[in-house]
C-alpha positions as CSV (number, residue, x, y, z in Angstrom):
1,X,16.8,33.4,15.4
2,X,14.0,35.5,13.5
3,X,12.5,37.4,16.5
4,X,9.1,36.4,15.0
5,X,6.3,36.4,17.7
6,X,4.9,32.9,17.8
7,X,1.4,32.2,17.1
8,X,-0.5,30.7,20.2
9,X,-1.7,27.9,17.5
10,X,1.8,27.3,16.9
11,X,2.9,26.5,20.1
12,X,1.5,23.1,20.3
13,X,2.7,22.0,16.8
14,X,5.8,20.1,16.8
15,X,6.8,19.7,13.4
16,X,8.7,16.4,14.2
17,X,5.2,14.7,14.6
18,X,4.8,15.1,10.7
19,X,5.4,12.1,8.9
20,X,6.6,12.0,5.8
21,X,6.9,8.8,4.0
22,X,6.5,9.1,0.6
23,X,10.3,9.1,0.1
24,X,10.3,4.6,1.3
25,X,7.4,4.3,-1.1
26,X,8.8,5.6,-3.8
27,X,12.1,3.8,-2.8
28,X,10.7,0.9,-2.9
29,X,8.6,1.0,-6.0
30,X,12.2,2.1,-7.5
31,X,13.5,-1.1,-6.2
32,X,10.8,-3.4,-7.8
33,X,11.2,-1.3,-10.9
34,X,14.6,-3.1,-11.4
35,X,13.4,-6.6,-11.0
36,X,14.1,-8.4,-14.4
37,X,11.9,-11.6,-14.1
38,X,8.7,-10.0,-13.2
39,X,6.4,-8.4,-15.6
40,X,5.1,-4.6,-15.9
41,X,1.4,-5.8,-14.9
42,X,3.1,-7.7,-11.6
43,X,4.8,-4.7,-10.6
44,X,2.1,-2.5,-11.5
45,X,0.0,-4.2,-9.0
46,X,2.3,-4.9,-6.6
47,X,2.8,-1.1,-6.1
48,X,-1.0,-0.5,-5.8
49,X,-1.0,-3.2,-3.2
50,X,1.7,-2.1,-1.4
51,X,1.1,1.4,-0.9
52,X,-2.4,0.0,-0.1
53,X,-1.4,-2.0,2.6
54,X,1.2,1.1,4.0
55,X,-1.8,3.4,4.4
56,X,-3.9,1.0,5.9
57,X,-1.4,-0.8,8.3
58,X,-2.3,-4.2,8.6
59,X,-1.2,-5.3,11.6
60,X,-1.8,-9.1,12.1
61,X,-2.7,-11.6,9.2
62,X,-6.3,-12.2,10.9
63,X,-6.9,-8.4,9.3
64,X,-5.9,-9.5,5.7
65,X,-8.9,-10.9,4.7
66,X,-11.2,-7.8,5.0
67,X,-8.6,-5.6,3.3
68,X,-8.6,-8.3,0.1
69,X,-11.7,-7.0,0.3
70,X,-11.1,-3.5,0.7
71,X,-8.5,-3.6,-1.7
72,X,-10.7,-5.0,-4.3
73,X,-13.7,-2.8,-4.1
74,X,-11.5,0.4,-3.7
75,X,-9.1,-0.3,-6.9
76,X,-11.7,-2.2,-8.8
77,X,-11.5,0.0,-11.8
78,X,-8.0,0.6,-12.2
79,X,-8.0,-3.2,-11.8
80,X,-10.1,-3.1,-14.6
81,X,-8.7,-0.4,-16.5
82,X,-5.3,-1.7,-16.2
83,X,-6.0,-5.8,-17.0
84,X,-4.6,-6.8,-13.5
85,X,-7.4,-8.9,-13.1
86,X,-4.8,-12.1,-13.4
87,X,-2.3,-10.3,-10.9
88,X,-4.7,-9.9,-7.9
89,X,-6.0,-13.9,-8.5
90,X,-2.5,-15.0,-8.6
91,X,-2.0,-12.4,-5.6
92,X,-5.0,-14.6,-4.0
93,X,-3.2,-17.7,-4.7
94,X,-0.6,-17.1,-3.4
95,X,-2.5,-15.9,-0.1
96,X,-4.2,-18.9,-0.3
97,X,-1.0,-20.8,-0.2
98,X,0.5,-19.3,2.8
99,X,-3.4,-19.5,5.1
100,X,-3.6,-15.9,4.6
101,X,-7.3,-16.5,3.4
102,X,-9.6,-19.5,3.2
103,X,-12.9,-20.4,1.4
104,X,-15.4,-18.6,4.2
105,X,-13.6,-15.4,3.5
């Protein structure tokens, strides 16, 4: 115990309620770091698009569409910048391929 007088302020923060989760996302982008048959561009994107998706929480597949779109306009320059042009049209494909997305979206 401190015996420190606590601020009124400070009586209805619960430090618990923080969340803290850059820890996963770096663990994770660890793990894809270690993948041998995917290339530095793949993983490169894969990372923007994850961490993309983990701040935006996309709940249900109905939502994906609009954040392709999201994704796309926000990141447009480092997609750009970084030649991952390729990686998010093979990133569509493969949305494509699973009825993530269709032609009127």
């Amino acid at each position: 115990p401190t015996c420190l007088k606590i601020a009124a302020d400070d009586l209805e923060y619960d430090s618990d309620d923080d969340v803290d989760d850059e820890w996963q996302i770096q663990r994770a982008e660890e793990l894809m770091d270690e993948f041998v048959d995917v290339t530095s561009k793949e993983k490169t994107f894969m990372k923007l698009w994850n961490r993309f998706v983990h701040r935006h929480a996309i709940l249900a597949d109905f939502h994906i569409p609009e954040a392709c779109g999201v994704f796309a306009t926000h990141y447009a320059k480092e997609l750009c910048t970084q030649g991952l042009r390729d990686e998010l049209l093979f990133h569509m494909f493969a949305l494509w391929d699973f009825n993530l997305i269709n032609r009127e979206q």
